[in-house]
C-alpha positions as a Markdown table, in Angstrom:
| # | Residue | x | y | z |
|---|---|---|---|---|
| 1 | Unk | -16.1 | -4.5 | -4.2 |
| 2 | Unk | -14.5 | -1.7 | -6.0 |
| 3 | Unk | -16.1 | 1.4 | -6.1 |
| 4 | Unk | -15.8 | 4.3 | -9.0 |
| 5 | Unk | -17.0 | 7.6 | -9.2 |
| 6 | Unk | -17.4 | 9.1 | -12.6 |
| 7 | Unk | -17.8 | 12.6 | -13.2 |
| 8 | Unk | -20.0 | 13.8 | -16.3 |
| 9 | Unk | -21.3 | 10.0 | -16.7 |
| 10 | Unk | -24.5 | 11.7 | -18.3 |
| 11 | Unk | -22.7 | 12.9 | -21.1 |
| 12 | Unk | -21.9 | 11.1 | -24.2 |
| 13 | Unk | -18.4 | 9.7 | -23.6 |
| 14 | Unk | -19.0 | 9.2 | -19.6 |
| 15 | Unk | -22.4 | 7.4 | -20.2 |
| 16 | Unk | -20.4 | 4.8 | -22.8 |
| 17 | Unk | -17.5 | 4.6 | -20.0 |
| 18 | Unk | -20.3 | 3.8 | -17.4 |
| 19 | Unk | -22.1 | 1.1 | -19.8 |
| 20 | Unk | -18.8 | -0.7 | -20.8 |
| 21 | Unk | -17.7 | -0.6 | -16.8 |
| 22 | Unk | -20.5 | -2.4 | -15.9 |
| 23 | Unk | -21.0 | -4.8 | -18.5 |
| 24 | Unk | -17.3 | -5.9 | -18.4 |
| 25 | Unk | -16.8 | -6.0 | -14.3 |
| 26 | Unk | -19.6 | -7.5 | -12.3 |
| 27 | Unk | -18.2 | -6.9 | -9.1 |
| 28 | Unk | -18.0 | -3.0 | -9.6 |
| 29 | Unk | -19.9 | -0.2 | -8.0 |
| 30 | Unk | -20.2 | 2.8 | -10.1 |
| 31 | Unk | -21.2 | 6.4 | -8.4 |
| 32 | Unk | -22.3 | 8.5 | -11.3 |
| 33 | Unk | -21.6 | 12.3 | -10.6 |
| 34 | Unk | -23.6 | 14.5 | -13.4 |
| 35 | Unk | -24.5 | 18.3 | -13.0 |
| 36 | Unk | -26.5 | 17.5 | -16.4 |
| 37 | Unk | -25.5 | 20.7 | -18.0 |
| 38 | Unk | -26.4 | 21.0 | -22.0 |
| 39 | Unk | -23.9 | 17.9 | -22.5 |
| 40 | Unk | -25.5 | 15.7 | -19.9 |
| 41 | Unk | -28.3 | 13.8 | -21.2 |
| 42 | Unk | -30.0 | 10.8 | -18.6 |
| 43 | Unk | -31.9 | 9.0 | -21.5 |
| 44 | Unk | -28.0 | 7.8 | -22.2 |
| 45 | Unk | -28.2 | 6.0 | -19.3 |
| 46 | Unk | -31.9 | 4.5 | -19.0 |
| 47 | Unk | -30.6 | 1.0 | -19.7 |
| 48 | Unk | -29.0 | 0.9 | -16.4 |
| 49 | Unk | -31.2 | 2.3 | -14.5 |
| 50 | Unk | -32.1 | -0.5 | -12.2 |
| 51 | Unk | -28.9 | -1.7 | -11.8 |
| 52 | Unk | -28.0 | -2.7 | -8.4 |
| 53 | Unk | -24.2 | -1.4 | -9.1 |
| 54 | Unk | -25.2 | 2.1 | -10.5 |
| 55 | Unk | -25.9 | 5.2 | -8.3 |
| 56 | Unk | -26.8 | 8.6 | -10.0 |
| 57 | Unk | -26.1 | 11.7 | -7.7 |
């Protein structure tokens, strides 16, 4: 299993990058890397929270 660490995955084009990676590949890890500055926004990414594959740092 791959793994993929996206930085800024908070923010509006890095949360749709995270979302299409993990719909598209099932058998993908992605580490999500955010310093949530005014860009970075977690209520993109509430849908995934519970996903096994996903890891916010």
């Amino acid at each position: 299993m791959k793994t993929y660490l996206v930085t800024g995955g908070a923010g509006f084009i890095g949360s749709n990058f995270v979302h299409y990676m993990l719909n598209k590949y099932s058998d993908i890890k992605i580490l999500n890397l955010d310093k949530l500055t005014y860009a970075g926004n977690l209520e993109n990414l509430t849908a995934i929270e519970g996903n096994p594959n996903y890891t916010f740092v």
